[in-house]
N, C-alpha and C positions, 0 to 999 in steps of 0.2 A: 504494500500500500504506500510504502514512505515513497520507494522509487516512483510513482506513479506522481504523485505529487512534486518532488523534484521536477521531473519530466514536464510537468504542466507548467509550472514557474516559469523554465527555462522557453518556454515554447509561450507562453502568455496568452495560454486556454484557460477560456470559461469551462467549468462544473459545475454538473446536477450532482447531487451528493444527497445521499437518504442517511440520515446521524441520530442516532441515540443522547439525548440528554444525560447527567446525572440522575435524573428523577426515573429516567427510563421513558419518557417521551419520544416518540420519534419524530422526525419529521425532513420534508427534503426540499433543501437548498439551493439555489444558484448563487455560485462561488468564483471570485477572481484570487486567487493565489498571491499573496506578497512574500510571504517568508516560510520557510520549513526549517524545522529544530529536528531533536532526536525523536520525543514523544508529543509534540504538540506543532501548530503550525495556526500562522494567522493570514486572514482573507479579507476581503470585502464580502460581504453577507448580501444580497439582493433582497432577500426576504426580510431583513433589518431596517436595511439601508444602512448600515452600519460597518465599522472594523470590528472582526470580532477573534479569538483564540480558540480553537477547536483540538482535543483529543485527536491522536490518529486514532488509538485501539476503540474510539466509539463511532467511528464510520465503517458505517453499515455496507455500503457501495459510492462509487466514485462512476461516471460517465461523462466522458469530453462532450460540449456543445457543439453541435456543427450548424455552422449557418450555409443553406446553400443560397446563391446569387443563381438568378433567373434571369436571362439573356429576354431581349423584349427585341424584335423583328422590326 
C-alpha cells in the first residue's frame, strides 16, 4: 500500500480511497497526495475540503482517478 502511495505523489494522481476511521466508520474519499511517512501520510481530502493525516494500515482500498478527455469533431 505505502508503495502505491509513493507512486501517486510522484506521479500527482488523484484517489478514491475507501478508509476506516478510529471509531470504525468507513467511508470513501477523493485524495490529492502531499507527503508519505513510514505509517501515516497526509493529503488534500475533497470530501473535507481540507488537509488532512491518514493511517496507511486503515485504508481499506486505494484507486487512481482517471479523467478521460473526449475529442469533439
Amino acid at each position: 500500500m505505502r508503495n502505491q502511495l509513493v507512486s501517486s505523489v510522484e506521479h500527482s494522481e488523484h484517489l478514491d480511497m475507501m478508509y476506516m476511521a478510529a471509531g470504525g466508520s468507513i467511508s470513501k474519499r477523493r485524495i490529492s497526495l502531499q507527503q508519505v511517512g513510514e505509517v501515516s501520510f497526509r493529503a488534500y481530502c475533497h470530501l473535507r475540503k481540507s488537509k488532512r493525516t491518514f493511517t496507511i494500515d486503515n485504508v481499506l482500498a486505494l484507486v487512481p482517478v482517471h479523467k478521460k478527455e473526449r475529442m469533439v469533431i
